[in-house]
N, C-alpha and C positions, 0 to 999 in steps of 0.2 A: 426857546430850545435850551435845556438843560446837555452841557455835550462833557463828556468823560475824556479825557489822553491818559494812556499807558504811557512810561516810560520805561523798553524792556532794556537793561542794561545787562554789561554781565556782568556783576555784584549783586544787584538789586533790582526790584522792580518798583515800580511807583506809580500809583493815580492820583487821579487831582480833579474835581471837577470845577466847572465854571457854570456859576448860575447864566439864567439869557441874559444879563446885563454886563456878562465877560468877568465878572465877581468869584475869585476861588471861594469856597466855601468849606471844600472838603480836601484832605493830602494824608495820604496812607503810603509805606514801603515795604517790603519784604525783601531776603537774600532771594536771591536767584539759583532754582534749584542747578547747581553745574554740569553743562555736560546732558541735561534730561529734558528732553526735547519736552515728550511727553507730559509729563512733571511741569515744563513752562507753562505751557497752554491751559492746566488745571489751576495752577498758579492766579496767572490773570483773569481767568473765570471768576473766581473764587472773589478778587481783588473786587474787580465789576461788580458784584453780585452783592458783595457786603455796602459797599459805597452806596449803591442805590437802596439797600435797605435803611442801610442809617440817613437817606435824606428822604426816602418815600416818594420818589422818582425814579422814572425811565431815561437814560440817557444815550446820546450816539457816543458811538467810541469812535476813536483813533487811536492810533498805534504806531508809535515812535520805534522802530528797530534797529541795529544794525542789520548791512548791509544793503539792499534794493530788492523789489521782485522784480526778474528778467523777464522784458517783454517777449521773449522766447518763448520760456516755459512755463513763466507765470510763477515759478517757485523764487525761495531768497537765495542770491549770491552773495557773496562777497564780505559775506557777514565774521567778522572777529569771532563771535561766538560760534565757533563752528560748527553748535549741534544742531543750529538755524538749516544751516545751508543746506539747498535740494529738496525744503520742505514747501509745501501746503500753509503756510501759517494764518493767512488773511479768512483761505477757507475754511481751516480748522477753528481758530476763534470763532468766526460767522456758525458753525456749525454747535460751537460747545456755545453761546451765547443768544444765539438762535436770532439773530439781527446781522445787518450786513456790517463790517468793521473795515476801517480805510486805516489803510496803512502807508505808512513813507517813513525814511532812511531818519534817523534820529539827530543827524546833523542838518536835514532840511528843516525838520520840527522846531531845532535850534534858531535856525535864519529866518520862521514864520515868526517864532513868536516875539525876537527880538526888533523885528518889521514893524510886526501890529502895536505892541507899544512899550518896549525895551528898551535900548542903548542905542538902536537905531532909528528906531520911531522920523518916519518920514523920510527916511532917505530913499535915492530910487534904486539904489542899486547896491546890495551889501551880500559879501562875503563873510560864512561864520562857522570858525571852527570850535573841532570838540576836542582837548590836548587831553587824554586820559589816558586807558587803557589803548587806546588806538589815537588815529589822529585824523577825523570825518573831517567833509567841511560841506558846505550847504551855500545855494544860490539863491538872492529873493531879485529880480527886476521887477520894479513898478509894481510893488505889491503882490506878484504872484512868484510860487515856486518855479526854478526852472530845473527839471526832471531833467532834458536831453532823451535823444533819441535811443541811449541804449541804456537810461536809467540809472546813467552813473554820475552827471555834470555836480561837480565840486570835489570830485573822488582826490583830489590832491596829495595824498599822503600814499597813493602809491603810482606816485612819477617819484624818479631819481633825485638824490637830494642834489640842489644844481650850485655847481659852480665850485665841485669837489676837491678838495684838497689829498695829497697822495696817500696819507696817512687814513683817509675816509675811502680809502680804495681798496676792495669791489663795495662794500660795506656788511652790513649784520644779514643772515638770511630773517627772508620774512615770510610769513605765511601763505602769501599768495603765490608763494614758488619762486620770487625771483628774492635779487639781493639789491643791496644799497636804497630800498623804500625810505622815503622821509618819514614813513610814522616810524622805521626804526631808529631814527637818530631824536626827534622831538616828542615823540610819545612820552607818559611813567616811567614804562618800563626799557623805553630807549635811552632816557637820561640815568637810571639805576646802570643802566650795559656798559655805556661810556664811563661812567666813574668806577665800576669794575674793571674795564678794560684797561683803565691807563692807573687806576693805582692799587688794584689789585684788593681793594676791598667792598665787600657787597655789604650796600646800602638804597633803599628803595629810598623814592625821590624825594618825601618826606623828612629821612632821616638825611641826603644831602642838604636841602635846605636849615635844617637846624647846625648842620656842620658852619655852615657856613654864612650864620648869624653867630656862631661861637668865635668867628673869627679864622677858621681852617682853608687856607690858602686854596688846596688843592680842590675844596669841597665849589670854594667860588671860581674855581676855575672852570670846575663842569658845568658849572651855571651860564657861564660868559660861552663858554662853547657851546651849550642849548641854545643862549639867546642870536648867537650870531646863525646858526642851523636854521632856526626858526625865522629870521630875519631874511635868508637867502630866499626858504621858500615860500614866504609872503608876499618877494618883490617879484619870485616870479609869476604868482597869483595878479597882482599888480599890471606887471607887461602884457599879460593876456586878456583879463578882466574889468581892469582897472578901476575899482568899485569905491564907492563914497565913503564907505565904513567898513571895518573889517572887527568883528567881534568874536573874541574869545571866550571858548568857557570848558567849563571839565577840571578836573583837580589843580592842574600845571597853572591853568589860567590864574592861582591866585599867587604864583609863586612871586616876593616882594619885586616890584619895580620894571617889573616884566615888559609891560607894556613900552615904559621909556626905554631899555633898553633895545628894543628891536627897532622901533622907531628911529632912533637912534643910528643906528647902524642901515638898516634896508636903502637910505638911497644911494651907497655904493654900488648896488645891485639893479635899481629902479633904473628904466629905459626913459630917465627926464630930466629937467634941470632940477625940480622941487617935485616932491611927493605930499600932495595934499588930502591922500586918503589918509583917512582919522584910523584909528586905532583904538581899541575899547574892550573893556572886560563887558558879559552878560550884565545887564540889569537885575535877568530874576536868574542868574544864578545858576545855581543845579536843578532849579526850577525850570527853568525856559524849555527843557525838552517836553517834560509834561504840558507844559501850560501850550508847546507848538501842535502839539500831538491833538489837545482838544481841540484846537481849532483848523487842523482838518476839514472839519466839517461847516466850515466857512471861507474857505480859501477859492 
């Protein structure tokens, strides 16, 4: 079985296929048309469509999204992209592709693939976030995804950031309607907000980082404030989960030393005497969502 994963981001889109022997063979991207729903869905067609002609095969798709389909309506919530939400998508692919397409949240795709043979390869129970534009996170026990009954299990990045300090009070408004969400203090564009906030100059997160290899005090101050943020809401992933490996991926995840510092700091916050959940960047990367997505069709 020849099997396809979309990865629909909202920058980019990407496929990847895996021969039957779990072997990538093929990896295409494009931008993401913004905002055009429509426009997506011709997009990924398109993407599909060329892939399989340049290998002379038929493949199953999957499809890594933000957001969930709610077992309500059967349509995407909760999706960052928000020209997702309220749609059809699984049908409408299925429909422009004329095959059936399995779809799930792009941070579960994340914790499939880094399961099957990533950073976490073998463990039974791993938690794994996406630090980017948003801030997903995904559940694997014993080899399979765990969905939850309303479609949302791992959604962590909109509970409150815990263990708030008064200056992180109510916190940034978030899209989802409420305020003080953890993806807006540890996301991109939550760590760009706080280094505006407290020193009055905008700088996207990239451009902190290089601040603060130049040696710019304030620049690594925002950083130590990300990691310690980030740290709260790991351990409380932790008290609730308490899962063998916790893997990172998305642009943040490469930000230097990352890993040790949360590590570092999280068993203030951890309900133990020692914290022996591992802590780990993605294996494959900006890859692992594609690579989760094909396998879909094996999970």
């Amino acid at each position: 079985m020849w099997r396809l994963g979309v990865d629909l981001g909202g920058t980019k889109i990407e496929v990847a296929v895996l021969d039957p022997d779990g072997h990538e063979c093929l990896r295409r991207r494009v931008p993401t048309p913004q905002g055009d729903y429509a426009g997506t869905v011709e997009v990924v067609g398109e993407l599909v469509e060329s892939a399989e002609q340049a290998l002379g095969v038929r493949c199953t798709v999957g499809v890594g999204t933000p957001g969930a389909i709610s077992p309500a309506s059967g349509l995407i919530k909760n999706a960052n992209s928000t020209c997702l939400n309220g749609r059809a998508l699984g049908e409408d692919l299925a429909c422009r592709l004329g095959r059936e397409v399995r779809l799930a949240n792009d941070a579960n795709c994340l914790a499939l693939s880094e399961t099957a043979d990533g950073a976490a390869a073998g463990a039974a129970s791993v938690f794994a976030v996406i630090l980017g534009t948003g801030a997903g996170g995904g559940i694997v026990v014993g080899g399979r995804l765990l969905t939850g009954a309303n479609a949302i299990a791992g959604e962590w990045g909109h509970n409150p950031l815990p263990w708030p300090r008064d200056e992180e009070r109510p916190g940034p408004a978030c899209y989802c309607g409420r305020r003080g969400c953890l993806e807006t203090f540890v996301s991109g564009p939550g760590l760009a907000r706080d280094h505006a906030a407290v020193t009055g100059v905008g700088l996207d997160a990239p451009a902190v980082v290089q601040q603060a290899a130049a040696g710019d005090r304030t620049a690594q101050a925002t950083l130590d404030r990300h990691a310690d943020r980030l740290a709260r809401g790991l351990a409380m992933v932790i008290n609730v989960l308490d899962p063998e490996v916790i893997v990172l991926a998305g642009g943040l995840s490469n930000l230097p030393g990352l890993c040790a510092a949360v590590s570092g700091r999280w068993g203030r916050y951890v309900f133990s005497d020692r914290v022996d959940t591992r802590l780990t960047t993605a294996r494959h990367g900006d890859s692992s969502g594609v690579r989760g997505a094909a396998r879909l069709w094996t999970d």
